[in-house]
N, C-alpha and C positions, 0 to 999 in steps of 0.2 A: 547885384545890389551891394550897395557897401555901406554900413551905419556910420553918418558922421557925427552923430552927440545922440544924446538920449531921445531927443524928439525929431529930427533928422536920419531920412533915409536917400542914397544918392541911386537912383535907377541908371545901371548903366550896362551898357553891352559894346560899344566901340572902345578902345584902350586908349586914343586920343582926340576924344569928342567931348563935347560938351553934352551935361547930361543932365533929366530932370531932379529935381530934389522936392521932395514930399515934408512937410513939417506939418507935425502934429503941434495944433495952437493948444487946445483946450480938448475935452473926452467929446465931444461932438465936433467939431474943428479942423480942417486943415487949410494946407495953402500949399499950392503946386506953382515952383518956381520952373518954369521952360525954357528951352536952347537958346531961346531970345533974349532973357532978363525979363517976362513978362509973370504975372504973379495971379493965381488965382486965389480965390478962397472957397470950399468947397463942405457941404456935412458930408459927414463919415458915412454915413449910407448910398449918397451920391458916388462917392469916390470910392464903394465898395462895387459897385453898377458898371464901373468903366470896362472890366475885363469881358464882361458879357456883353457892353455893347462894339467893343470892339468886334469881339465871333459874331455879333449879329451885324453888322455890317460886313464882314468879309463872306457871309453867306448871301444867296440870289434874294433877290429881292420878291417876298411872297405876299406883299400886302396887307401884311399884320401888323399890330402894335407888339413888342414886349412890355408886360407890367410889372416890378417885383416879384 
């Protein structure tokens, strides 16, 4: 990861990739810029969610919901 201003962070792990960048809008807020130039906007809790749904989808499939 590499901090590019105070509300910008650049996720990256390839050395000549393109790479996402997270900006903090507002204390509830962000906006995730992707490989493509496409742009979300996300709450902070949402986007605190993505690490565990990522592990929950790389795990088999057991027919449960995860909830917070």
């Amino acid at each position: 990861m590499k901090r590019l201003s105070e509300n910008e962070i650049q996720l990256c792990k390839r050395p000549n990739g393109c790479c996402p960048i997270i900006t903090k809008i507002d204390e509830e807020n962000y906006e995730v810029l992707d490989d493509y130039g496409n742009k979300i906007r996300v709450k902070k809790e949402e986007l605190e969610m993505v690490s565990d749904a990522v592990k929950a989808l790389d795990k088999p499939k057991d027919g449960q919901l995860l909830c917070g």
